[in-house]
C-alpha positions in Angstrom: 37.7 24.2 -75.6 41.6 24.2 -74.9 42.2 27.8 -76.0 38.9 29.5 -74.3 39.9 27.5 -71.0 43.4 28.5 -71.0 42.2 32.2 -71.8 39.9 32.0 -68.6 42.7 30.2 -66.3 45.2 33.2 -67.2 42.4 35.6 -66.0 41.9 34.1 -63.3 45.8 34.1 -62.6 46.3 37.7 -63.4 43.0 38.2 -61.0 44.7 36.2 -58.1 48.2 38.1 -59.1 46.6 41.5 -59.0 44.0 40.7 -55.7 44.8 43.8 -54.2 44.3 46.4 -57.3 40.9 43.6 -57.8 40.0 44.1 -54.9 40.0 47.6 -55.1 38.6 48.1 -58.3 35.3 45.6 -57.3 33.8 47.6 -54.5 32.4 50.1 -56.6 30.8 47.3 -58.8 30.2 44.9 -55.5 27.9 47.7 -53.4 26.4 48.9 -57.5 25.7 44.6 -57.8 23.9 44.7 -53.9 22.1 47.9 -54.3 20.8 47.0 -57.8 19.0 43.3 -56.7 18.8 44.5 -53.1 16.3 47.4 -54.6 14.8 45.3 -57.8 13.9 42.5 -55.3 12.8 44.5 -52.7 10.3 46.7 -55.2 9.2 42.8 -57.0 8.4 42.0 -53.8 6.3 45.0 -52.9 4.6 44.9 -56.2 3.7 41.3 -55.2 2.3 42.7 -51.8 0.3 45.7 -53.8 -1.5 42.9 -55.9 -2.2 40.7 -53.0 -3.8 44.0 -51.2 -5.7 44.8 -54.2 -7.4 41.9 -54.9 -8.2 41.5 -50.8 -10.1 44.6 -51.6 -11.5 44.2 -55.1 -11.1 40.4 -56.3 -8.4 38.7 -58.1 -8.6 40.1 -61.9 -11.1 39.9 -63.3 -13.5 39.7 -60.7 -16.9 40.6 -61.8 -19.7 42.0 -59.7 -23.3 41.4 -60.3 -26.3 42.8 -58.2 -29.4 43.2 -59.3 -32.7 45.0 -57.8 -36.2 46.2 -58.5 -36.2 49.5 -60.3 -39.6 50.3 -58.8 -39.2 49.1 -55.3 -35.9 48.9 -54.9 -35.9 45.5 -53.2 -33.9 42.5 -54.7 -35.3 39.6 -56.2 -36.2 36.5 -54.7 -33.8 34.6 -52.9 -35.1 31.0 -54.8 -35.0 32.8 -58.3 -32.2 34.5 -57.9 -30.2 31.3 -56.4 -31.9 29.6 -59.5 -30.9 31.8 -62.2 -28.0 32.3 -60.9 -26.8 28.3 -60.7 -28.6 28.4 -64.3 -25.9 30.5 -65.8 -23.0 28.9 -64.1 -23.4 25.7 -64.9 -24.5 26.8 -68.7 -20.8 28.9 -69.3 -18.8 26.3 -67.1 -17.9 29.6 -64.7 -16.9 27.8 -61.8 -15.7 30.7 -59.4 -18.4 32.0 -58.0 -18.7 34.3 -54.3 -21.6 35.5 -52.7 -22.1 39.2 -50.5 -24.8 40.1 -48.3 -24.4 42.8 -45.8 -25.9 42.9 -42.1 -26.1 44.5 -39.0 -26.2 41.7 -36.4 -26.6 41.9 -32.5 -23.9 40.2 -30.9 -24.3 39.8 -27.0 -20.8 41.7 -25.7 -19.4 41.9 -22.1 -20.2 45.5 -22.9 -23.2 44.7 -23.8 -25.4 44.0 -27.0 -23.9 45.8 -30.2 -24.8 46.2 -33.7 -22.0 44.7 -35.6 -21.6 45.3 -39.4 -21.2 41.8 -40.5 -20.8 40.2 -44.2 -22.9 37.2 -45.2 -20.0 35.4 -47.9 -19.7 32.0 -49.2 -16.7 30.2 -48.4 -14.9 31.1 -51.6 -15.0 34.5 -50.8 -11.8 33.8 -49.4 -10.4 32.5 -52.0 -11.5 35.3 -54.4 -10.2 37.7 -52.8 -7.1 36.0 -50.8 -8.1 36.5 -47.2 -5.5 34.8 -44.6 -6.4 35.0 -41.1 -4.1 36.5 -38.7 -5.4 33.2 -36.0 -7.6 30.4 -37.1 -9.3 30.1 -40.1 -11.3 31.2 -42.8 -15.1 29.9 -43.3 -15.5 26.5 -45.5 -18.1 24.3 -46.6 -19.1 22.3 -43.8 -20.1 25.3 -41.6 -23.1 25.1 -43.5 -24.3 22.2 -41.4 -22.6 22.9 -38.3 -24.9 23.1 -35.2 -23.6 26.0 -34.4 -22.9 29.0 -36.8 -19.1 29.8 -37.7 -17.9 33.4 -37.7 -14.9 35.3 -38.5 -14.4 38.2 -36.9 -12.0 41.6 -36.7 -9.1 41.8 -33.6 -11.2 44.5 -32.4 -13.7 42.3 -32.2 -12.2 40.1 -30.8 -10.8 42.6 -28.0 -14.5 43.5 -27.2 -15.2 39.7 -26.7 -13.0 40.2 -23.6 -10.3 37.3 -25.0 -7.1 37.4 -26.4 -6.5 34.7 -28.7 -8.5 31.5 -30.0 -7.0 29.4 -28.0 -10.0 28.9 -25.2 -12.5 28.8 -28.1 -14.7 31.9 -27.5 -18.1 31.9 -28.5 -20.4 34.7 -28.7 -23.7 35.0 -28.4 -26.1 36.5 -31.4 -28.9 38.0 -30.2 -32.8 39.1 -31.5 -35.6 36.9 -31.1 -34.3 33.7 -31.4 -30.4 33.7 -29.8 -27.8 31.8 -31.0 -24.5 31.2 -30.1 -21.8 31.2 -32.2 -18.3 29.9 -32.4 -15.6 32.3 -33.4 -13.3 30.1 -35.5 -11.1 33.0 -37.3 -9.4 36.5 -36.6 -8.8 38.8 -39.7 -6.8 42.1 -39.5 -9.4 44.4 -41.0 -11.4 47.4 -40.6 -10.3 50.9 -38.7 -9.5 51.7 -34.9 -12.5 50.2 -32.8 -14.4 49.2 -35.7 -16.1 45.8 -35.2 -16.3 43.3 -38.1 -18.0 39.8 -38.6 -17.9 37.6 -41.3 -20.8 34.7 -41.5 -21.4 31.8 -44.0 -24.0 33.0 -46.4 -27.6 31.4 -46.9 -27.5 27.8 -45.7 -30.0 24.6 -44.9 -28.0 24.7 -41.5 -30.2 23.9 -38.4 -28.9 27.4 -36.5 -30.4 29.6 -40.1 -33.9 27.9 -39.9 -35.7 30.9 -37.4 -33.6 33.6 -39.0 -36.6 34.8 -40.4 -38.0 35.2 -37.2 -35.2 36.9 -36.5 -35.5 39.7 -39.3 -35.7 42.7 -36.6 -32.4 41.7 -35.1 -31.1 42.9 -38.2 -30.7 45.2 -41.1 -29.9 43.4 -44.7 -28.6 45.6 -47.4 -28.1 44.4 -51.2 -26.1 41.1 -52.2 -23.8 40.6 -54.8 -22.6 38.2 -56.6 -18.9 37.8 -57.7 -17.5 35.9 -60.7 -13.9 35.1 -61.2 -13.5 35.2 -65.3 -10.3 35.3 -67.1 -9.4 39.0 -68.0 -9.8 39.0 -72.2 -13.5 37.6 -71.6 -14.4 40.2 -68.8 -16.3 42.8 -71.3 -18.1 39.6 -73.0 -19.0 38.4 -69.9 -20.4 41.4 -68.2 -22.7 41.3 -71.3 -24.0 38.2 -71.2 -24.7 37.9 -67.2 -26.7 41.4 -67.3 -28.8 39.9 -70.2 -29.5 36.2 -69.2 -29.9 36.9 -65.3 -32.2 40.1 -66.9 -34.7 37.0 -69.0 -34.1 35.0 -66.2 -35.4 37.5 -63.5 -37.9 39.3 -65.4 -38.4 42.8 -64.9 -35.7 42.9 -62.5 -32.9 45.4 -63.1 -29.0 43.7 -63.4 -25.9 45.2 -63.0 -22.5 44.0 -63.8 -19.3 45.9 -63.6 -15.6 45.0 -63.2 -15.0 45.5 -59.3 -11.4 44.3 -59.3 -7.9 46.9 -59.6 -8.0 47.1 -63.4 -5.1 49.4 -63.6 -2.8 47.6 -61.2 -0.7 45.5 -63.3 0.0 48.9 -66.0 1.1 50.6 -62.2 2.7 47.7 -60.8 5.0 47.4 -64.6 5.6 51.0 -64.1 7.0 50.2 -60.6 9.0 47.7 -61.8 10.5 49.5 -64.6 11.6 52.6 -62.4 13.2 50.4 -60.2 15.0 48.7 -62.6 16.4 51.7 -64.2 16.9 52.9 -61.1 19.6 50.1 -60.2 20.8 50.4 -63.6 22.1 54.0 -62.7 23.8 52.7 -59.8 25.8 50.4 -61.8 26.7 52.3 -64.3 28.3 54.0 -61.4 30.0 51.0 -60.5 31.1 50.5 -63.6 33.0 53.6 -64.4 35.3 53.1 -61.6 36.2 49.7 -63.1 36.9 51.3 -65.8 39.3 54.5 -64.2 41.3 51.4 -62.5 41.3 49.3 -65.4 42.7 52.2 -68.1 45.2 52.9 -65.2 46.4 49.5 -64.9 46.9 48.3 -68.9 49.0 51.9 -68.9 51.1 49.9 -66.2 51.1 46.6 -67.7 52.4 47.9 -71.4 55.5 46.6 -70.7 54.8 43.3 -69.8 52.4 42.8 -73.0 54.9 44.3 -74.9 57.3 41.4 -73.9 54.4 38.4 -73.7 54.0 40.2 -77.2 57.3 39.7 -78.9 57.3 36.1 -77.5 54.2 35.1 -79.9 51.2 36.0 -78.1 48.5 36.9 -80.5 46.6 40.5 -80.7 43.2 37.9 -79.9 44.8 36.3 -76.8 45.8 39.6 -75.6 42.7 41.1 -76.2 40.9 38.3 -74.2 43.3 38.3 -71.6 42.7 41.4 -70.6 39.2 42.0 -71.4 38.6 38.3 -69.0 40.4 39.4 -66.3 37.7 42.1 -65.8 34.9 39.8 -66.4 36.2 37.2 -64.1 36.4 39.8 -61.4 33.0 41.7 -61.4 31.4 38.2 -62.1 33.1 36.9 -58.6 31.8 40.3 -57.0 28.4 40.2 -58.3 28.2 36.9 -57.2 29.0 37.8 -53.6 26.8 40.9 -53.9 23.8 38.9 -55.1 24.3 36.2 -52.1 24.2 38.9 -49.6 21.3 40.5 -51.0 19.4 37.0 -50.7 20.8 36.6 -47.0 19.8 40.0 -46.8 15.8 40.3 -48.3 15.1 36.9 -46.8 15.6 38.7 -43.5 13.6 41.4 -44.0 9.7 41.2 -42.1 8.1 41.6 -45.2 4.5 41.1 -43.6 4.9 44.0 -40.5 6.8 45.8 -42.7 4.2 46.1 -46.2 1.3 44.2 -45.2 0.6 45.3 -41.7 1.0 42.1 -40.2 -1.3 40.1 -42.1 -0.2 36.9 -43.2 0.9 36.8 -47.5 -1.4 34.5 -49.3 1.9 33.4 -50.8 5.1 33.7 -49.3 6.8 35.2 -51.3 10.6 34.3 -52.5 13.3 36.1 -53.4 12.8 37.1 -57.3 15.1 34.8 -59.2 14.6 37.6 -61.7 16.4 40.0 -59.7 19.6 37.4 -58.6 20.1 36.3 -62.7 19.8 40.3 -63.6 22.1 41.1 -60.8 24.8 38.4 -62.2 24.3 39.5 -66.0 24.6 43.3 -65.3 28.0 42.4 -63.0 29.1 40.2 -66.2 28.0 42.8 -68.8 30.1 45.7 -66.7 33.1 44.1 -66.9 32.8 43.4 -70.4 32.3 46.9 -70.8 34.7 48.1 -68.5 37.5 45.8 -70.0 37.0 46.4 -73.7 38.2 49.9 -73.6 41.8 48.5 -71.8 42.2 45.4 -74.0 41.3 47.6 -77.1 44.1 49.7 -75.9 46.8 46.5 -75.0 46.3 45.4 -78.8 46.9 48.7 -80.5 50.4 49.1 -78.5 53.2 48.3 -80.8 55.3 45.7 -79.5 58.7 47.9 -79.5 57.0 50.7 -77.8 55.6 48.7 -75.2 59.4 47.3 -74.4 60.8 50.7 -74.4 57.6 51.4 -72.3 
């Protein structure tokens, strides 16, 4: 370890010798080192955001939706069958993420009078399946199913045409029909378009406030459910199979569907993302690099005397060689280093949420890619490799009274 420290320690002299002419030579390579992890961090991190908006919209992959329906009435099956049949083939393949849909129009009783609100009917893993964070509150759970009074989730215009502005007085709202109820609006959720009003409720329940819904039908206009199953991705085909077949015997004479409602294509667009950006800030590098190199050819042409002389005093073709060739690694490696910590400093900063994902709160916050910081440090590394082989190649091949007479 002697000889490789020594080599390093006489870099690092020459370095400190030669700051200014460093110096000088390193901001090409210091704003190529930024610009490259600035830009490969910043596109990880918006391919992180895509995903997380993807599967808000169409499940986490694979998500696989199942609905099934008459094919001579059109109506779907029986609630207690399906709910049977259903729990049947769960528990018989061990598939243990499971979300329900219904969709609704439901009266809500507004300052601005009663309105027909399109409302989703979900079980509380819905927002897990598909990585829902409320903007305020929370997101529907388990125990609203025996809650006195029913839970809902509603939009921010929504909220807006409840007349309050946050959750913080606890605003209910009343739904109307037949048999009112008054609900508790426990979470706010940035969806939907302009003035659109959106609700979310906790699907079918034994809850005391569900008991007259059916007395309640006219309040309301039901369209078809569907049923969501989280499956790993290799079994998705084999599994869209089997559920249309055993919920098919299971249902008798009633039609099932299952398809693959989740962003199929998004990881092949999201590696494509990653891969332009990469070779993007590759480019810019390589940039950085050839002005090391200009400087560095310029400078051995200056130095030939003095290796001539360290030369004729017993210093090896290998030392030289390393020498040299060090001295350019030690210096992009110092610069990269400072390029990479400002670009952490730097995307850390950065309003990621308002900025890709209108507002809404990440399902994970995400962190700066360590991928992008360790390719940042290798690429500064690997220039000045590159960028000091040509000049120490040249050093060696000097002959030792030409470089005196130099």
């Amino acid at each position: 370890m002697i000889p490789v420290l020594a080599t390093l320690a006489e870099a690092w002299s020459e370095v400190r010798v030669h700051k200014a002419r460093v110096v000088l030579s390193l901001v090409g390579v210091f704003l190529a080192v930024f610009a490259m992890t600035t830009v490969t961090a910043f596109g990880l991190l918006v391919a992180q955001v895509q995903q997380e908006q993807g599967e808000r919209m169409g499940g986490r992959p694979a998500t696989i939706g199942v609905t099934a329906y008459d094919p001579q009435t059109g109506m779907p099956p029986d609630p207690q069958e399906w709910d049977a049949a259903v729990t049947d083939l769960t528990e018989r393949y061990g598939i243990t993420a499971t979300a329900s849909i219904g969709y609704e129009e439901t009266r809500f009783r507004l300052p601005g009078g009663t309105q027909a609100v399109q409302t989703k009917r979900v079980s509380p893993s819905y927002g897990q399946l598909h990585r829902i964070e409320p903007v305020e509150g929370r997101w529907l759970r388990e125990g609203d199913r025996d809650s006195l009074a029913p839970a809902v989730v509603v939009n921010e215009a929504f909220l807006g045409a409840l007349g309050v502005p946050d959750l913080s007085s606890h605003p209910t709202v009343v739904i109307g029909g037949a048999t009112p109820v008054r609900a508790a609006v426990v979470g706010v959720v940035r969806e939907g378009y302009g003035d659109e009003l959106l609700a979310y409720r906790v699907d079918r329940s034994a809850g005391p406030w569900d008991a007259p819904r059916e007395a309640d039908r006219s309040a309301m206009v039901s369209g078809p459910s569907t049923l969501e199953l989280w499956v790993p991705p290799e079994q998705a085909e084999e599994v869209m199979a089997v559920v249309s077949n055993d919920l098919g015997l299971a249902l008798g004479g009633v039609q099932v569907d299952a398809y693959r409602q989740d962003a199929e294509g998004l990881e092949e667009t999201l590696g494509m993302l990653r891969l332009a950006i990469r070779g993007a800030g590759v480019v810019v590098l390589v940039l950085g690099g050839l002005g090391v190199l200009n400087i560095g050819l310029v400078t051995v042409r200056q130095r030939i005397r003095e290796i001539g002389v360290r030369r004729s005093f017993g210093a090896t073709s290998g030392r030289v060689f390393s020498a040299i060739m060090l001295e350019s690694v030690c210096a992009t490696f110092l610069a990269g280093l400072a390029a990479v910590a400002l670009s952490v400093v730097l995307v850390r900063n950065l309003p990621l949420e308002q900025l890709l994902n209108s507002g809404v709160p990440l399902a994970e916050t995400p962190a700066f890619p360590v991928a992008a910081a360790v390719e940042g440090l290798v690429a500064a590394t690997a220039v000045g490799a590159l960028a000091g082989l040509l000049p120490a190649v040249i050093a060696v091949r000097a002959k030792v009274i030409d470089a005196i007479r130099f």
